[in-house]
C-alpha positions as CSV (number, residue, x, y, z in Angstrom):
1,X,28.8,35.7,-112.2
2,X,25.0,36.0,-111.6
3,X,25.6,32.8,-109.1
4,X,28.6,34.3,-107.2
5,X,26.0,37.6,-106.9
6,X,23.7,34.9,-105.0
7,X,26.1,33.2,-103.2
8,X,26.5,37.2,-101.5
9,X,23.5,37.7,-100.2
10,X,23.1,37.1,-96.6
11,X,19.8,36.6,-96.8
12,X,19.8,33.1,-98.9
13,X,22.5,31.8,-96.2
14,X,20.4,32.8,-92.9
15,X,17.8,30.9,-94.4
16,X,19.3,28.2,-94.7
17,X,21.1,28.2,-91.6
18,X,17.6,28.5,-89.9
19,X,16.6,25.6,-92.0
20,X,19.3,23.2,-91.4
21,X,19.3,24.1,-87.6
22,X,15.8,23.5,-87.2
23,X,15.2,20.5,-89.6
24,X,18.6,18.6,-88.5
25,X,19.4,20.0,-85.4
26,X,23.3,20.3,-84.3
27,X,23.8,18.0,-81.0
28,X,27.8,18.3,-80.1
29,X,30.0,18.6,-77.4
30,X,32.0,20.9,-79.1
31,X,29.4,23.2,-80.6
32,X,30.2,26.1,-78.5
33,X,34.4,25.8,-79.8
34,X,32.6,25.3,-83.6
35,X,31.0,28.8,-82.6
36,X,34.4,30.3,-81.4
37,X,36.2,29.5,-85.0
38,X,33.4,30.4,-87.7
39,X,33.0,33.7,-85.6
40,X,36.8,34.7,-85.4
41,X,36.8,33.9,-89.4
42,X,34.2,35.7,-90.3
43,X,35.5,38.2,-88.0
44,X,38.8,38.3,-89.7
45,X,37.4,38.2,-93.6
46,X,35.0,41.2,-92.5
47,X,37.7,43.3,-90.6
48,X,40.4,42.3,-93.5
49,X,41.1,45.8,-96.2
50,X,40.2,48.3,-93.4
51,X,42.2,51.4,-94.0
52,X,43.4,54.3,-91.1
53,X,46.0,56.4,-90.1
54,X,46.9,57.2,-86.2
55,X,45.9,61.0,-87.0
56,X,42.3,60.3,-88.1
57,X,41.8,59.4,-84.8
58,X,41.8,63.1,-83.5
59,X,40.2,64.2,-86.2
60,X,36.9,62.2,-85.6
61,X,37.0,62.5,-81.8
62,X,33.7,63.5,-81.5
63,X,31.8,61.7,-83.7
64,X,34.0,58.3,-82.4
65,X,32.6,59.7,-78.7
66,X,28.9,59.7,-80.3
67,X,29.7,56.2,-81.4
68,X,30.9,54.4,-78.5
69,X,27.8,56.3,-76.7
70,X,25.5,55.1,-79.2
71,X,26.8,51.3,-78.7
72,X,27.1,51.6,-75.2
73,X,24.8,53.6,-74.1
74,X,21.9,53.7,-76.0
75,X,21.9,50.1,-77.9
76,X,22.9,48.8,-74.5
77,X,20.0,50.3,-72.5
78,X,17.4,49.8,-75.1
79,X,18.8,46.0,-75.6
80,X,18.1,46.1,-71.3
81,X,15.0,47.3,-71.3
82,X,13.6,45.0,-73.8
83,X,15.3,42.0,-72.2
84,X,13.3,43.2,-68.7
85,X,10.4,41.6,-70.4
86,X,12.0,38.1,-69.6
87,X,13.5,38.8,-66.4
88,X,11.7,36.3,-64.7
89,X,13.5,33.9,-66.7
90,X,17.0,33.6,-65.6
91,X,18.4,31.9,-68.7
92,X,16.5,34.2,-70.7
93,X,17.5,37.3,-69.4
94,X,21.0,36.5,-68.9
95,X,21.1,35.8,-72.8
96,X,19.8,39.3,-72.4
97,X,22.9,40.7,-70.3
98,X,24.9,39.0,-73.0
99,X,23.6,40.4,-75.8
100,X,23.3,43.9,-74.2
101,X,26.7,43.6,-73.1
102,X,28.9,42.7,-76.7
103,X,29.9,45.7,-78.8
104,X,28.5,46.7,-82.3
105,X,28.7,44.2,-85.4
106,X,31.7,44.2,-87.6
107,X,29.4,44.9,-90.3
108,X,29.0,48.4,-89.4
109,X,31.4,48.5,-92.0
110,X,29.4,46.9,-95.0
111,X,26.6,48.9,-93.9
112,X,28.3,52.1,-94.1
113,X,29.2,51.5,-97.6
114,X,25.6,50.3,-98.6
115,X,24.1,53.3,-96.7
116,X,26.6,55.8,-98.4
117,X,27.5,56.7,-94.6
118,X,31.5,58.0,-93.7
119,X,33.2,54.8,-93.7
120,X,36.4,56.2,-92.6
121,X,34.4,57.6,-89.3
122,X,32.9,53.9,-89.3
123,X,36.1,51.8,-89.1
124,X,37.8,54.6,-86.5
125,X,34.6,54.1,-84.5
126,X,34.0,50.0,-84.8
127,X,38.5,49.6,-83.7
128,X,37.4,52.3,-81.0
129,X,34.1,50.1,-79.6
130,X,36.0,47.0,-79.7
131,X,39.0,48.8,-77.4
132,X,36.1,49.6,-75.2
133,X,34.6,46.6,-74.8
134,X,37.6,44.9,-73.5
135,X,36.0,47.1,-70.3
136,X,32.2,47.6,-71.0
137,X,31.8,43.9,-71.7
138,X,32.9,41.9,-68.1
139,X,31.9,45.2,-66.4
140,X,28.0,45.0,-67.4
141,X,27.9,41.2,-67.1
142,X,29.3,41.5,-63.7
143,X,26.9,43.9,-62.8
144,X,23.9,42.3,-63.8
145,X,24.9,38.6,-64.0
146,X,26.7,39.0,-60.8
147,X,28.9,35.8,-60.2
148,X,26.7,33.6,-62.6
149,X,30.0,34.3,-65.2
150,X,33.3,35.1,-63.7
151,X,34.2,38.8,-65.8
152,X,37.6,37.5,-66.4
153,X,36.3,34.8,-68.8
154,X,34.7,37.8,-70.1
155,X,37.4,39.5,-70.6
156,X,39.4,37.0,-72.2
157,X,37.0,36.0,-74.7
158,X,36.1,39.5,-75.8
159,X,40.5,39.7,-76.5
160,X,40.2,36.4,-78.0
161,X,37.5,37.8,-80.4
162,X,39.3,40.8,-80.9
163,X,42.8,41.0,-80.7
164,X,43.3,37.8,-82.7
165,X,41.1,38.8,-85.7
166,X,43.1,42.3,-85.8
167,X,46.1,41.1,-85.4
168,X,45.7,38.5,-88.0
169,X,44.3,40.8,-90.7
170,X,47.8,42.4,-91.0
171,X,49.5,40.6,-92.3
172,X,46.5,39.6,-94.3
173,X,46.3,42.3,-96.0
174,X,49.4,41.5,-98.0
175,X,47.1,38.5,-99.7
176,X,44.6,41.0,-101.5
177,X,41.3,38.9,-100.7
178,X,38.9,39.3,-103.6
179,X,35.7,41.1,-102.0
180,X,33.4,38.0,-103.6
181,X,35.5,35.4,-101.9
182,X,35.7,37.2,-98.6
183,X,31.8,37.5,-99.0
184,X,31.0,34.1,-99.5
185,X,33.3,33.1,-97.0
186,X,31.6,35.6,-94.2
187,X,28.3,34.6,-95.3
188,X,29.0,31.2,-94.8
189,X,30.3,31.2,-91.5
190,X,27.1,33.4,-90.8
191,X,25.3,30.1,-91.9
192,X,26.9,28.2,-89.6
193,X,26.5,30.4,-86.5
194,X,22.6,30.1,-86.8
195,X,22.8,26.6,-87.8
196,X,24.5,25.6,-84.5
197,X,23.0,28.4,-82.3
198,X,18.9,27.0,-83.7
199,X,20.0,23.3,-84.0
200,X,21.3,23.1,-80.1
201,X,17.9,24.3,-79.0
202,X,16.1,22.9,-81.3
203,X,13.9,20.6,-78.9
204,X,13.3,23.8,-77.1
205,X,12.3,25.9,-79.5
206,X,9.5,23.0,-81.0
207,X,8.3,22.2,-77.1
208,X,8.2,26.0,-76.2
209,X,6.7,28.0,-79.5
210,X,5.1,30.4,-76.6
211,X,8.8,31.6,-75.6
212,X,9.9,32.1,-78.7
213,X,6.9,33.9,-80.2
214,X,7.7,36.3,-77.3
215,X,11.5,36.6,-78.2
216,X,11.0,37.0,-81.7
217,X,8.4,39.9,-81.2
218,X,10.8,41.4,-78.7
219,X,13.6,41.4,-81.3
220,X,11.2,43.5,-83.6
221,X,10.7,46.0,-81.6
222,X,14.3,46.2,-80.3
223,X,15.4,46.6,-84.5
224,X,12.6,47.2,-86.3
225,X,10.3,49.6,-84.5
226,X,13.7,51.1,-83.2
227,X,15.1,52.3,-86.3
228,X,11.6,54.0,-87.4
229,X,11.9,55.9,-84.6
230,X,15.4,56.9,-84.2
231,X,16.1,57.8,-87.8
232,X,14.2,61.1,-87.5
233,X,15.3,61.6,-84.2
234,X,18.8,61.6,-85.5
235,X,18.0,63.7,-88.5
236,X,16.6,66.2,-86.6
237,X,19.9,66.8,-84.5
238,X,21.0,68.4,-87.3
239,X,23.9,65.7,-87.9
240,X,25.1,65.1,-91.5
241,X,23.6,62.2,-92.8
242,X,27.2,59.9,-93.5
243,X,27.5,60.6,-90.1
244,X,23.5,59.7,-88.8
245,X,23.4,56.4,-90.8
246,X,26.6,55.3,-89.0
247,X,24.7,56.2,-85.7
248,X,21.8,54.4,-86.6
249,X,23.4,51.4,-87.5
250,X,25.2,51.8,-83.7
251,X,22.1,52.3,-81.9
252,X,20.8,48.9,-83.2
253,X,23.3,46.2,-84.6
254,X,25.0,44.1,-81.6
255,X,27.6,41.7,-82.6
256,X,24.7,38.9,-81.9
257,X,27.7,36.2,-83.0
258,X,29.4,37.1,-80.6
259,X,26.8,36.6,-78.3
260,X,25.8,33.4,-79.4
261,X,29.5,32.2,-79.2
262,X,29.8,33.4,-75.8
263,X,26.4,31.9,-74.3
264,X,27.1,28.6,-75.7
265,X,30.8,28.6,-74.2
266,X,30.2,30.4,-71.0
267,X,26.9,29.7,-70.1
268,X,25.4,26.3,-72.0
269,X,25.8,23.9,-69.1
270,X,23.5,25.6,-66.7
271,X,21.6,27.6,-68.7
272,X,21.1,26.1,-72.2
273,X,18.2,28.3,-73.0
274,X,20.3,31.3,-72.2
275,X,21.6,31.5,-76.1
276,X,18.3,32.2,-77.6
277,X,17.5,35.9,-77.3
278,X,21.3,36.4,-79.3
279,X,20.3,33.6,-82.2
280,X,16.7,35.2,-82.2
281,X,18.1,39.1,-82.6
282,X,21.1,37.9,-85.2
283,X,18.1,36.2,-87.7
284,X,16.4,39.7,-86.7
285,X,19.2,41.6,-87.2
286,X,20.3,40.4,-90.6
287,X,16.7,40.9,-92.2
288,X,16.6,44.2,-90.8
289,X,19.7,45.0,-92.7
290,X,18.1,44.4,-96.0
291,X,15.0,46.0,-94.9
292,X,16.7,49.3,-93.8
293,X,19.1,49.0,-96.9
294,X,15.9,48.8,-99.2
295,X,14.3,51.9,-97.5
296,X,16.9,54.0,-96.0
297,X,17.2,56.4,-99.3
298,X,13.5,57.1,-98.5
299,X,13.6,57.5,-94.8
300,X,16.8,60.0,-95.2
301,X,16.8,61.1,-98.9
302,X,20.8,61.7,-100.1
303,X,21.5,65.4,-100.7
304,X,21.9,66.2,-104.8
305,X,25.2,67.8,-105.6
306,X,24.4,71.2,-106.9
307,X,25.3,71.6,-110.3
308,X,28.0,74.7,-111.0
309,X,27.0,77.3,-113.0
């Protein structure tokens, strides 16, 4: 059991990943198709148990409204702003766009349940983002990419990531997926999304440390130095705190997967380098999430339940 426990920590297979990638490299035609599968597996094992009824829906309509403006609003700028840094660099900063432009990470969900946030108001919110990006997504590459990406490819590949893997977990549901298994298995695929996405630029990222020095401090601040700030800011609104985690988590996690698969499909002939802010942010991203897991308790103290009399 204690090896199963290590086998579930993200952590060990990012490592890894980065490891392999930079060690071995991954050269392929078909890298950016091996991106499309791990991502709509680990999509499907992470979005498999989820639990709602059509009525919760109007029952969280504010705080889902909060959500999809925390995604697409603030995460979006803020993911904008930082990318401005690199505009000069075209493949840069449309690996920028892309990142800026994908909705939140599926594992809203996990962290909702580590953070002891409202996981009902996290799943509502996550299906909600995903409907919406089926718009946001081809609308903000279009305006900022311009014709570089045609939005319908867009389009299609944001369905492709999303319909499929909620369509699928359905009649998956049916299975019962032990939670070990389904965490191995998304952990793994995690392993090989920043294996591939490193190992592609790999003779970039050795002839160009400069860049990615640059990228990997600009990542920090987006999630980092982010969350520091925004956590009292959101506690001072008043919000409950199941609620302000979820927020939180919004206003920082993109679905950088998605990202990655999407630069390497849609944008790795002409612009190979155009992949690296998403790979850089999703090695970020996943430390952060054991950094603001280990410190979150601190930062926004649970309330006791007071004891009856």
């Amino acid at each position: 059991m204690a090896g199963l426990a290590v086998l579930t920590d993200i952590k060990l297979w990012v490592v890894l990943g980065i490891i392999l990638g930079l060690a071995v490299g991954f050269d392929h035609p078909d890298s950016g198709t091996i991106l499309m599968i791990a991502l709509m597996i680990q999509m499907i094992l992470a979005l498999d148990g989820l639990d709602f009824h059509k009525d919760d829906f109007s029952r969280y309509k504010r705080s889902i409204a909060i959500s999809i403006g925390c995604c697409f609003i603030l995460n979006t700028s803020i993911t904008l702003l930082t990318g401005l840094f690199f505009i000069d660099d075209t493949a840069l900063w449309y690996g920028w766009v892309m990142l800026a432009a994908v909705p939140c990470a599926v594992s809203l969900i996990s962290a909702s349940l580590f953070m002891h946030g409202d996981t009902k108001m996290a799943v509502l919110s996550l299906i909600s983002i995903y409907l919406v990006a089926m718009a946001a997504s081809p609308i903000i590459t279009k305006l900022l990419i311009g014709d570089a990406i045609n939005p319908l490819d867009i389009l299609k590949y944001v369905i492709l990531f999303v319909v499929i893997p909620f369509a699928i977990t359905i009649p998956l549901k049916r299975l019962h997926l032990p939670r070990i298994p389904k965490l191995i298995g998304i952990n793994a695929m995690m392993l090989i999304l920043v294996m591939i996405g490193l190992g592609s630029r790999r003779d970039y990222i050795f002839s160009e440390p400069e860049v990615i020095f640059w990228l990997v401090l600009a990542c920090v601040l987006r999630v980092f130095v982010f969350s520091v700030i925004l956590v009292p800011l959101i506690r001072r609104t008043g919000c409950r705190r199941e609620d302000g985690v979820i927020y939180m988590v919004l206003s920082i996690w993109r679905n950088s997967s998605m990202a990655v698969s999407m630069c390497m499909v849609l944008l790795s002939a002409e612009y190979p380098e155009a992949v690296l802010p998403a790979i850089i942010s999703l090695v970020v991203e996943s430390t952060w999430f054991a950094f603001i897991n280990g410190t979150i308790d601190r930062m926004w103290p649970r309330e006791e339940p007071t004891p009856t009399q």
